[in-house]
VEXDREN-2710 file (C-alpha; in Angstrom, 1 decimal):
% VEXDREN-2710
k/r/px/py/pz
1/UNK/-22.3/7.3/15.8
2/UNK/-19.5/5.5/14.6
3/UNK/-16.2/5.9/16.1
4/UNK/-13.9/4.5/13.5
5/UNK/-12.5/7.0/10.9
6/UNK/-12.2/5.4/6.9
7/UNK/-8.8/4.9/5.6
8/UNK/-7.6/4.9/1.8
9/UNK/-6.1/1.2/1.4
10/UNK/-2.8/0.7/-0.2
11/UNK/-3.1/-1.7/-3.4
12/UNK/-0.3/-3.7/-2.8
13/UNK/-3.2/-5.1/0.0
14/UNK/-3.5/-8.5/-0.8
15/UNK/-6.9/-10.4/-1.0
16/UNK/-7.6/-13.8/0.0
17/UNK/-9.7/-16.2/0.0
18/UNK/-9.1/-17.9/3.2
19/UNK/-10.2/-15.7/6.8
20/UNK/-6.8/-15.9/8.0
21/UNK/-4.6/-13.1/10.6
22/UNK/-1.9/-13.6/12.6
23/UNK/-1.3/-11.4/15.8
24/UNK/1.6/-8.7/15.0
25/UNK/4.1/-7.3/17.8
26/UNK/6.3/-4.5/17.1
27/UNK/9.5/-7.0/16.2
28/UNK/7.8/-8.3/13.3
29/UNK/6.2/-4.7/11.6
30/UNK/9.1/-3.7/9.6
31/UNK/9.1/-6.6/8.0
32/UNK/5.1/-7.2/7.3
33/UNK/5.1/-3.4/5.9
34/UNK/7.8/-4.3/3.8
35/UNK/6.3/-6.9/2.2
36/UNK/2.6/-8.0/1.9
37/UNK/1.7/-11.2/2.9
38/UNK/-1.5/-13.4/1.6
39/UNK/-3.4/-13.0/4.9
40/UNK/-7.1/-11.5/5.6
41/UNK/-6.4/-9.7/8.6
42/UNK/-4.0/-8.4/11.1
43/UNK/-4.6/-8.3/15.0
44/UNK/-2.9/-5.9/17.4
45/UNK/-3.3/-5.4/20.9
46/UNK/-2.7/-1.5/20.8
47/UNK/-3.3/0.5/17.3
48/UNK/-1.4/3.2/19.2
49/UNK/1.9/2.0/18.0
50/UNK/3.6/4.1/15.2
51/UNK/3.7/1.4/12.7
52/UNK/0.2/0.3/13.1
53/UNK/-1.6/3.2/11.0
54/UNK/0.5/2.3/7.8
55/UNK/0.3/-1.3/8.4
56/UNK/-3.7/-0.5/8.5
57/UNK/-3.3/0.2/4.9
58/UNK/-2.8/-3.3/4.0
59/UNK/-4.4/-5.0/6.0
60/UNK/-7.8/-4.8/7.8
61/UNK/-6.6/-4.6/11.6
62/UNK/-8.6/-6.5/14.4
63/UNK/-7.7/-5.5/17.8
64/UNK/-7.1/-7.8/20.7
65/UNK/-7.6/-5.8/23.9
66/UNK/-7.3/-8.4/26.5
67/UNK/-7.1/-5.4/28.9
68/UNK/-10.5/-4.7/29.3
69/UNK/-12.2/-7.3/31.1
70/UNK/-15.9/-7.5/30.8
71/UNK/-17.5/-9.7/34.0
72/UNK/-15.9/-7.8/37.3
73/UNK/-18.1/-6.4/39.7
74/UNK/-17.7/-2.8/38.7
75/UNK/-17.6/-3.3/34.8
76/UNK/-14.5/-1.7/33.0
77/UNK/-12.6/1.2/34.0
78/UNK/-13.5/4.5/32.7
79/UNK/-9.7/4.9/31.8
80/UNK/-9.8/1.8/30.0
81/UNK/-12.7/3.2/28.3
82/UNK/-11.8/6.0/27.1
83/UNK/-8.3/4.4/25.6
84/UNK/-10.5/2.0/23.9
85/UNK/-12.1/4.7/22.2
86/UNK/-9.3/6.7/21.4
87/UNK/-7.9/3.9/19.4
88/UNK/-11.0/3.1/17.4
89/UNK/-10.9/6.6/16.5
90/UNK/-7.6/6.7/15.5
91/UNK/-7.6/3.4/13.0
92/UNK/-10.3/1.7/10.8
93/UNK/-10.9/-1.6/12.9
94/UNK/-13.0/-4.1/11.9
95/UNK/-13.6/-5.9/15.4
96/UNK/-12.7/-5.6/18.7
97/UNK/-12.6/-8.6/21.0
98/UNK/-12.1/-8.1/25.0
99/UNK/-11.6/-10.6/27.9
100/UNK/-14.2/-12.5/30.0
101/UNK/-13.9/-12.5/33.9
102/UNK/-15.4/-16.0/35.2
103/UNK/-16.3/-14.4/38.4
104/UNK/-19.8/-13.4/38.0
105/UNK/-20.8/-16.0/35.9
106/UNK/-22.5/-19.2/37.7
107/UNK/-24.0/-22.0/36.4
108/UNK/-26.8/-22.2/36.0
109/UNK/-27.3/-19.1/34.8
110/UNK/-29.5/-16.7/37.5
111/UNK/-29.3/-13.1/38.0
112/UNK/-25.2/-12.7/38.9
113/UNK/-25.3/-12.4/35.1
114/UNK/-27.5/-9.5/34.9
115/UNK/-24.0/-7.4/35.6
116/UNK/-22.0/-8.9/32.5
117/UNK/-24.7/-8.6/30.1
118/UNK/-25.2/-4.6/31.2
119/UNK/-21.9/-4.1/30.4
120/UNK/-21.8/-5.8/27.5
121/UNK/-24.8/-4.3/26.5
122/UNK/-23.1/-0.2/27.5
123/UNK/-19.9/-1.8/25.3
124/UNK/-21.8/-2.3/22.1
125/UNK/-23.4/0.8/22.4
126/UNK/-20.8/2.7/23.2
127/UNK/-18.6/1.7/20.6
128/UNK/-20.8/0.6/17.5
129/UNK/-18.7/-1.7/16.7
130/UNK/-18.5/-5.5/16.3
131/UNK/-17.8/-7.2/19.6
132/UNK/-15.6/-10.3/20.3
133/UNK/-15.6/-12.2/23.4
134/UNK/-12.5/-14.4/24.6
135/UNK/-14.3/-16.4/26.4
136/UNK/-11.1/-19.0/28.0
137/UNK/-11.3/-17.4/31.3
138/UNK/-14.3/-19.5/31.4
139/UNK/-12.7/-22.8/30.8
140/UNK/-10.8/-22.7/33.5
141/UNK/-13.3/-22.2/36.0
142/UNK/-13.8/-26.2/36.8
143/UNK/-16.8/-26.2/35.0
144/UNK/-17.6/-29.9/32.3
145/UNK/-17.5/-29.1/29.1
146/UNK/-21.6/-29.1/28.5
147/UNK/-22.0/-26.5/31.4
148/UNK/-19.4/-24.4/30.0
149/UNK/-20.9/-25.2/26.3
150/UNK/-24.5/-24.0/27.6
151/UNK/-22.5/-20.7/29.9
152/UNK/-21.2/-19.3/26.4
153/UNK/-24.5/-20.1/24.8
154/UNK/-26.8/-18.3/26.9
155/UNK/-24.1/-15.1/27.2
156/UNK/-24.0/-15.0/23.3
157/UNK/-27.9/-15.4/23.0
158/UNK/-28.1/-12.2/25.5
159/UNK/-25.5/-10.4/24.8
160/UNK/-25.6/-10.7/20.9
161/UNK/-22.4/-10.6/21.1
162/UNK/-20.1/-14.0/19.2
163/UNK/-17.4/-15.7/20.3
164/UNK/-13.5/-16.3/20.0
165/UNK/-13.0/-19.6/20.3
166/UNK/-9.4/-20.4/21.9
167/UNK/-8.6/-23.8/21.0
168/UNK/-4.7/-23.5/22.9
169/UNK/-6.6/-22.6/25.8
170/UNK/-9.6/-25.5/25.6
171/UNK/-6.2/-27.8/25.4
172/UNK/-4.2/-26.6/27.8
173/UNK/-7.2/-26.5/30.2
174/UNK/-8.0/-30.3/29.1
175/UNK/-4.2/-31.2/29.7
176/UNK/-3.8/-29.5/33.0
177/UNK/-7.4/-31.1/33.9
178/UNK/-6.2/-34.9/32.9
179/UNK/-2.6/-34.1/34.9
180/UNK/-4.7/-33.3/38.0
181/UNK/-6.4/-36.2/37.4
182/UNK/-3.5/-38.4/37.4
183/UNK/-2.4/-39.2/34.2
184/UNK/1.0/-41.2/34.9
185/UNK/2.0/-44.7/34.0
186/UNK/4.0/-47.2/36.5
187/UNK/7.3/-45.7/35.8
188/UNK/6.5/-42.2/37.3
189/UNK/6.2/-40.9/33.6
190/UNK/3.4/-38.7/32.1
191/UNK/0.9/-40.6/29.8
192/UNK/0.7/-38.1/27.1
193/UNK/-0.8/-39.8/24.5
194/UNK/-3.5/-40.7/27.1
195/UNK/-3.9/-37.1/28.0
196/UNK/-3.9/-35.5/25.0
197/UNK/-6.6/-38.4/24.2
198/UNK/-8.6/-36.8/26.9
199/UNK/-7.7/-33.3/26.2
200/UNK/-8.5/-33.2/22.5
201/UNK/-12.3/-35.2/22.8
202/UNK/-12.8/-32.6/26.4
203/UNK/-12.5/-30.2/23.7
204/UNK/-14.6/-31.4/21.2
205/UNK/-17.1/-31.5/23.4
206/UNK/-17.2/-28.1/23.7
207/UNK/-16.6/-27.0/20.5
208/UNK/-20.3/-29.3/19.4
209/UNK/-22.2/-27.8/22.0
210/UNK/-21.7/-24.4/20.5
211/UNK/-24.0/-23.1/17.3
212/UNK/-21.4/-22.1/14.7
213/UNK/-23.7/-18.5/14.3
214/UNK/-22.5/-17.7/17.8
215/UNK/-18.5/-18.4/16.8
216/UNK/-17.0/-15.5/15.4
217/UNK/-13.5/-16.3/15.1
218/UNK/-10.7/-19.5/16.2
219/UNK/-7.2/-18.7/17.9
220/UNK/-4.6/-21.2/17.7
221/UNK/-1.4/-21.3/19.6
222/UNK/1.4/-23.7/20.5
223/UNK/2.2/-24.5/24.2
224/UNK/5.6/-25.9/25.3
225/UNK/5.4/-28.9/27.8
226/UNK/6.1/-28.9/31.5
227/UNK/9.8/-29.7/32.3
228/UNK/8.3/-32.3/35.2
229/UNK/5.3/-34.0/35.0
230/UNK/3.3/-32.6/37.6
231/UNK/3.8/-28.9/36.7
232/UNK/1.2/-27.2/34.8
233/UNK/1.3/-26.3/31.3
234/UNK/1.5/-22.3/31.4
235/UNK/-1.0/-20.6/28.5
236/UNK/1.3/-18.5/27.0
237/UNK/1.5/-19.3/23.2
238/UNK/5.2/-20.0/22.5
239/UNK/5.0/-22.9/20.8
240/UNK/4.2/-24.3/16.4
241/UNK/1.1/-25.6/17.2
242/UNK/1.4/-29.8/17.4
243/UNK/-0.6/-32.6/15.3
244/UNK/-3.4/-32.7/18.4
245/UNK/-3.9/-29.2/18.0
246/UNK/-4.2/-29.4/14.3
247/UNK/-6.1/-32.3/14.8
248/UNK/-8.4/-30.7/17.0
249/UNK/-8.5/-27.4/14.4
250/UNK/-9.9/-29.4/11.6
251/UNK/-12.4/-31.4/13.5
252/UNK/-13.6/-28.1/14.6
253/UNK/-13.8/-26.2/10.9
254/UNK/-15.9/-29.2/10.1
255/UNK/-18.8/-28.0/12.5
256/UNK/-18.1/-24.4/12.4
257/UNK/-17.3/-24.2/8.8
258/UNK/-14.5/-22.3/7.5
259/UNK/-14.1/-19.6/9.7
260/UNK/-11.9/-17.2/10.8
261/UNK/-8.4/-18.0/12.2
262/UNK/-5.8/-16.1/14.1
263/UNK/-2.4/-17.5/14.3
264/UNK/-1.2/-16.0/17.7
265/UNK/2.3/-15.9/19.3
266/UNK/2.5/-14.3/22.3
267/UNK/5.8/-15.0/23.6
268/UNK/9.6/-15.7/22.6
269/UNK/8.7/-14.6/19.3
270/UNK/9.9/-16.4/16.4
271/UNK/10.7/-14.9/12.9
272/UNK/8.3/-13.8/10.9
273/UNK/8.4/-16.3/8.5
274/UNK/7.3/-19.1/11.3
275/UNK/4.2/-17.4/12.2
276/UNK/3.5/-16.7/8.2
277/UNK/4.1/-20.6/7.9
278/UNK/1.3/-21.5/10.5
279/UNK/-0.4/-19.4/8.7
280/UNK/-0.3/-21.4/5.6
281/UNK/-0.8/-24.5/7.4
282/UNK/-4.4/-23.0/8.5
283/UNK/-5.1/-21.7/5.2
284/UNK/-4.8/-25.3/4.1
285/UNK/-7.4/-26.9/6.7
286/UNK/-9.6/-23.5/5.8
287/UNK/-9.7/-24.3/1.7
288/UNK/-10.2/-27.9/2.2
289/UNK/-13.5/-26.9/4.6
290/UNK/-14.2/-24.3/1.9
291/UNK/-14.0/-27.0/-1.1
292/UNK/-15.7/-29.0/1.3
293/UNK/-19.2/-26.6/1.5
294/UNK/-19.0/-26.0/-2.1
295/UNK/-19.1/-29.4/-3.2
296/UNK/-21.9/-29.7/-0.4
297/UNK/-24.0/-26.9/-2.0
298/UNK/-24.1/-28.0/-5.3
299/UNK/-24.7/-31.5/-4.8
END
């Protein structure tokens, strides 16, 4: 049995052609239900929020619960449980996408994954409903690229669940990686160019080893850089997203195709209009992949 509820849309909901959301915070609402925007989806990390139920009207809502981790040795809390399912029930949501914990993953993979996939396994079934996994906890667990490529592979496979593929994390974990690694020049300063070199093809190397079935969705996000060169670059996504990361986007849309996209800013939010313009950006990298397949099909 199902546990979302149908909703009657609003037609001022815009359509699109091109599978792109941005994550909305409570600062922006008033002003994406005041106005429709050209996007595909919305993502939310709590449809418990007041303005959430209207802004469902316009747009189909994804929700990003980061706060149910799937991996730890005693599976999810029954508490977070039950909240899960008492915002499915309250709003139509089209897919759900929790967090990974690295710990009882290995590589290779053996039986300390028999824990994950139960739980992913109790998740689907519980909920009925179309499963996400942010996988970047992963990438941060020392692991090359190909091993981490060949992790996601077999939990997909398993699981049957698909991925979201975080592309600000794969580059902030390639960055951090390439700073660690020693990426200075004779005067002290960082090589950057050098490092996002090494960051970006890291990446890609990833992003190849993964069947496009099995990737359900990209994130983007911008990162700001370290004050002093041998801090780390923090994850949060506070940042327009730079030419590398764009760079890395469109290599990636031309092996996955043009797939879904969330544009997400976690932190010292901008106005609405910035995230909306990111938003645009994508879209254009998405239709170009899109003319891209069509002129491949009917050739």
């Amino acid at each position: 049995m199902t546990l979302t509820m149908l909703h009657r849309r609003d037609p001022r909901r815009p359509s699109t052609q091109t599978p792109i959301g941005i994550c909305v915070q409570s600062p922006h609402a008033p002003a994406m239900l005041a106005s429709a925007s050209p996007l595909a989806f919305v993502s939310v990390a709590d449809t418990s929020e007041l303005w959430v139920e209207p802004l469902s009207q316009l747009y189909p809502v994804h929700l990003q619960a980061d706060w149910l981790t799937i991996g730890t040795a005693h599976g999810p809390a029954s508490a977070q449980l039950d909240k899960l399912q008492a915002q499915l029930a309250a709003i139509e949501v089209e897919r759900v996408t929790v967090a990974l914990d690295a710990s009882c993953i290995c590589h290779p993979p053996d039986l300390a994954w028999q824990p994950v996939l139960t739980q992913l396994s109790d998740l689907r079934q519980r909920l009925q409903q179309p499963i996400l996994l942010d996988a970047s906890p992963v990438w941060h667990a020392g692991w090359a690229p190909a091993d981490q490529a060949e992790i996601l592979v077999h939990l997909c496979q398993r699981s049957g669940c698909q991925l979201q593929l975080d592309l600000h994390a794969l580059l902030v974990q390639g960055l951090n990686r390439a700073r660690q690694q020693g990426w200075t020049l004779a005067s002290g300063h960082a090589d950057t160019l050098r490092a996002l070199g090494m960051a970006r093809a890291e990446a890609l190397d990833l992003i190849w080893g993964l069947p496009p079935s099995l990737v359900g969705e990209v994130r983007l996000g911008g990162f700001l850089w370290p004050a002093e060169p041998d801090e780390d670059i923090t994850p949060e996504r506070n940042q327009r997203l730079t030419p590398t990361a764009w760079s890395l986007y469109e290599e990636a849309l031309e092996h996955l195709g043009a797939i879904p996209t969330l544009i997400d800013w976690n932190h010292q939010l901008p106005p609405l209009a910035v995230l909306l313009d990111e938003a645009r950006l994508a879209a254009q990298y998405l239709g170009e992949q899109h003319d891209c397949e069509q002129t491949e099909l009917f050739n």
